[in-house]
N, C-alpha and C positions, 0 to 999 in steps of 0.2 A: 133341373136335375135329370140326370140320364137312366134311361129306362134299369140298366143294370144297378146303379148306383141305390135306386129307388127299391128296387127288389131287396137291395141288402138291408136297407134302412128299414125295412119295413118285416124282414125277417129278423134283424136285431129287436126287434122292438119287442118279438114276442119269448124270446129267450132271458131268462132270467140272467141277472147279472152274477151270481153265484157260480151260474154255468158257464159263463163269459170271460172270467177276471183276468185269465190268464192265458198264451197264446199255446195255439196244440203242440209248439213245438215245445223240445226240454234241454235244461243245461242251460248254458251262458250262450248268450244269443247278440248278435250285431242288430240292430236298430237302424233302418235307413229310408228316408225319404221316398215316395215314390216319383218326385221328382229326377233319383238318379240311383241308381244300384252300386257307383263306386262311392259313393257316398253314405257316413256313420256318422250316429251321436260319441260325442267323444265327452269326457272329463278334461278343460284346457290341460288342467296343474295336475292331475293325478290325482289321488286319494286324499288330498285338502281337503278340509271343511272350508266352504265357499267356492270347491273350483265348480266355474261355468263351464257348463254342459253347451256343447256348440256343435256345429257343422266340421269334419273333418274329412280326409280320403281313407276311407277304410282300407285298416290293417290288421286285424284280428285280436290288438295288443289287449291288457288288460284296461286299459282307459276304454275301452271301446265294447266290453263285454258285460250286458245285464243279465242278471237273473229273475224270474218272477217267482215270487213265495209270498206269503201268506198277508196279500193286501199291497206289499210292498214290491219296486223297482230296486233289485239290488248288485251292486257292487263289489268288487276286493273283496270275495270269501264272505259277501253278506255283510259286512262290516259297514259299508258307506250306502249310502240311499238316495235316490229321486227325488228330491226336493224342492217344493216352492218359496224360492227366496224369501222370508219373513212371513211367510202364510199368507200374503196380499191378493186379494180373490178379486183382480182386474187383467181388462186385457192388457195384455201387451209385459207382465212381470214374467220375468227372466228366470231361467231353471239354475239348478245349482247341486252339486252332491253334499250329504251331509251326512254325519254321524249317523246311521239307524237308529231309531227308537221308538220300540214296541208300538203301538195306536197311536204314534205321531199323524196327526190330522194333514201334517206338509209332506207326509211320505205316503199317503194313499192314496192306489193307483188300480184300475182295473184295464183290462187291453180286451177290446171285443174284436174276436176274430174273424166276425162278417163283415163289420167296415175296415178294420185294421185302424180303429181309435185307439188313444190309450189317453184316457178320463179321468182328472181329478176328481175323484170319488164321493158323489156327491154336491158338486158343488160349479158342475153344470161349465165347466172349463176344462178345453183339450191342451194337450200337448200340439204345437203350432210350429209350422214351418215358416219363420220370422221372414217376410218379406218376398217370400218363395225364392229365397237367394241360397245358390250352394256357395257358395264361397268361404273357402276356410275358414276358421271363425267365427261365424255368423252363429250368435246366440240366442238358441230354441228357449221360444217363449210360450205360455199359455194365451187361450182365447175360448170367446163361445164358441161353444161345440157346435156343427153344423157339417149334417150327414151330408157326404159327397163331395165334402170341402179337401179338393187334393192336399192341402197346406197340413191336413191332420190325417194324414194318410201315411202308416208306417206301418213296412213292411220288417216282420224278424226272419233271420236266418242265419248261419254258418258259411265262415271262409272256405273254400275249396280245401285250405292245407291244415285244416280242423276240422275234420267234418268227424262226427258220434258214431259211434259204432250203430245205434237209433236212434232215431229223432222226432218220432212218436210211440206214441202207449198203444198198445196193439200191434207194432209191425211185425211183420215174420221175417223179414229180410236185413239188411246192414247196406249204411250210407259209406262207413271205411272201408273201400275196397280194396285197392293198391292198387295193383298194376297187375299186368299179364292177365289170363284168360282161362274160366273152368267152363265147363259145360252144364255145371251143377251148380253155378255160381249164385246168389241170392242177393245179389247187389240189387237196389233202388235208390242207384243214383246213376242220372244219365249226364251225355256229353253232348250239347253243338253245336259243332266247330266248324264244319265245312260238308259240300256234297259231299264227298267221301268216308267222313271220319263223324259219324250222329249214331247216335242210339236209338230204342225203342223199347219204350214197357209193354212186356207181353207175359202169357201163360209161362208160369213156371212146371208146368205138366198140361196135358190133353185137357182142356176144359174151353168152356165158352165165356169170353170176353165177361161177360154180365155174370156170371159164376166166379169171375178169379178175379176181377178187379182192384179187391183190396191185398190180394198176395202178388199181385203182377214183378215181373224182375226184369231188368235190365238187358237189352242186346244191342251190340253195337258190331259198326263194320270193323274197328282196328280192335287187335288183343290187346290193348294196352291200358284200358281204363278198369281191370278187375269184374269184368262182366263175363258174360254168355257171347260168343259171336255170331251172326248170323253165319247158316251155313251155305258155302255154295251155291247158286241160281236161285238165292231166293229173291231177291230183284229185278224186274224185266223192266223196270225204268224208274228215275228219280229227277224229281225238278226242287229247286233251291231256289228262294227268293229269300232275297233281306230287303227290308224298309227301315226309313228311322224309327219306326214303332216295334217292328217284330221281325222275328223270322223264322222263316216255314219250310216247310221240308213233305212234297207229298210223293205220292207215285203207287202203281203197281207190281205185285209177286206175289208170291205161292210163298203164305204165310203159316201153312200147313207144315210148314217145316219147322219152324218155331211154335208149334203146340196149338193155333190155334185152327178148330175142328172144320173138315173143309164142307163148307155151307153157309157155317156161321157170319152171319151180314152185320156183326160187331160191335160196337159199342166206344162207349167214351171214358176215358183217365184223364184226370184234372186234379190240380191242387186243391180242390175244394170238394169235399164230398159232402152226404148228407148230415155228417156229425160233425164238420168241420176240419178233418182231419183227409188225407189226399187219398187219391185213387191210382197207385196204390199208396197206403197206409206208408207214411214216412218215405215216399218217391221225393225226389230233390234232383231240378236240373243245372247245370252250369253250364257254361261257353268261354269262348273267345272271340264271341262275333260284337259285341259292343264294347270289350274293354278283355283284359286277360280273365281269366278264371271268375267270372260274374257269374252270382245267382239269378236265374231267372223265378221271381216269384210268381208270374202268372203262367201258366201254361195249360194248353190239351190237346190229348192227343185222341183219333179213332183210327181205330184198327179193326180190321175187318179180315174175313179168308185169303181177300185178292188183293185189298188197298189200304191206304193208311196216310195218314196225315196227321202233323206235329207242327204245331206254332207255340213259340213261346213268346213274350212282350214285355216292353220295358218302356216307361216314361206315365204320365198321369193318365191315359187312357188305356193303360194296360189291362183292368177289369174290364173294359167293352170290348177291346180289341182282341183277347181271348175269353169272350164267352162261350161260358159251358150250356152249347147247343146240342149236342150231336145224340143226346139223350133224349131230348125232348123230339127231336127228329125221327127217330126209331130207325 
């Protein structure tokens, strides 16, 4: 198990599952492998009773959108549920949607947001990536649970062309931005797409990184994504790398121009904070650098007076390959 993997397993272990059940984001959520980000749980047949729950290309539709409430994975306005085919508590039984009903034992489901499981309740069997195949299709099955096991590794999040006005409890800011550019703008949701056209969460007024983390907002270089823009020479260089795993964006300028206090030696923004909810509070990245309008669900970024640097990652070593260091670093 990898050192990160084990940190989380081992921080899961001490949080109550009451506190766990459900994921910090809110609303009707896409469901997708960590295997691939263009990749969703879908309903084959729609709102059936019986339709198989499988592998599909994520499109926001309603086949593809869960909600978490009260124990339950739900569907269609709550109406259809997460369910284990016949209640059969072996590996390798096949999921299915089904009718809701109340303390249905085949409809309870808890989602822990440190490993990104989602655990039939009780009964020591995950939701499993059948074969570790994306292929259309391919219908998700249960198995022993087993921290670290990418196969039970699902990430939730929102299409670019859905995205909530919030998307966590606590935020101060908004994930719907539109288009065009304020100066006052509260957006926390960024964009990276190219050297040219990236964003950054920074101070939404004068304060020090480790002071405003959880209200941080949005800047980016083009007015076009409903943010803040950086102004003028705040850049004095930018280097770009992409890998099949991630891609990065670091450089130096005079950050003092976007609010942050010049001295200040910075601090770290990450999807995962200490309550489980991001830094800042409901921040959401996308791109177009591994697919169109993909979420990236791991990311971090430090920002300092002078310098800064943002990676975001995708594929099963996405928890290592952005770990949240830059805190522990000081």
């Amino acid at each position: 198990m990898s050192r990160i993997a084990l940190l989380m397993a081992l921080v899961a272990s001490f949080i109550p599952q009451s506190l766990a059940q459900t994921p910090t984001y809110k609303g009707a959520l896409t469901l997708s492998p960590i295997a691939g980000n263009s990749k969703c749980l879908s309903s084959q047949n729609g709102n059936a009773n019986g339709s198989p729950v499988v592998i599909a290309d994520c499109t926001g539709g309603a086949e593809q959108l869960f909600t978490f409430q009260n124990g339950q994975v739900t569907m269609y306005g709550g109406k259809m549920c997460l369910d284990v085919t016949d209640g059969v508590n072996a590996d390798g039984t096949k999921l299915q949607i089904w009718q809701c009903y109340a303390g249905a034992p085949n409809q309870a489901w808890y989602y822990n947001f440190w490993d990104n499981s989602l655990s039939w309740t009780n009964k020591g069997k995950c939701l499993d990536l059948t074969n570790w195949s994306l292929s259309n299709g391919n219908r998700v099955q249960i198995w022993g649970c087993s921290p670290g096991n990418p196969n039970q590794f699902w990430n939730v999040g929102y299409m670019a062309s859905n995205l909530p006005a919030q998307s966590q409890n606590g935020q101060t800011g908004t994930n719907n931005c539109g288009t065009g550019s304020s100066a006052s703008s509260k957006c926390q949701t960024l964009w990276l797409n190219s050297y040219d056209d990236f964003c950054l969460f920074g101070p939404p007024k004068t304060a020090s990184i480790g002071d405003i983390e959880r209200e941080a907002v949005a800047y980016c270089t083009k007015g076009t994504h409903g943010t803040r823009v950086f102004p003028p020479g705040t850049f004095k260089g930018v280097h770009w790398v992409k890998t099949p795993d991630y891609v990065q964006i670091t450089g130096q300028g005079d950050f003092t121009k976007i609010h942050v206090p010049k001295g200040d030696e910075g601090g770290e923004l990450d999807n995962h904070g200490a309550d489980g909810n991001g830094n800042p509070i409901g921040g959401l990245i996308y791109g177009n650098v591994f697919g169109n309008n993909q979420q990236f669900h791991e990311w971090t970024e430090f920002l300092s007076y002078k310098e800064f640097c943002i990676r975001a990652c995708v594929g099963p070593n996405a928890p290592n390959n952005c770990n949240h260091i830059y805190d522990e670093m000081g």
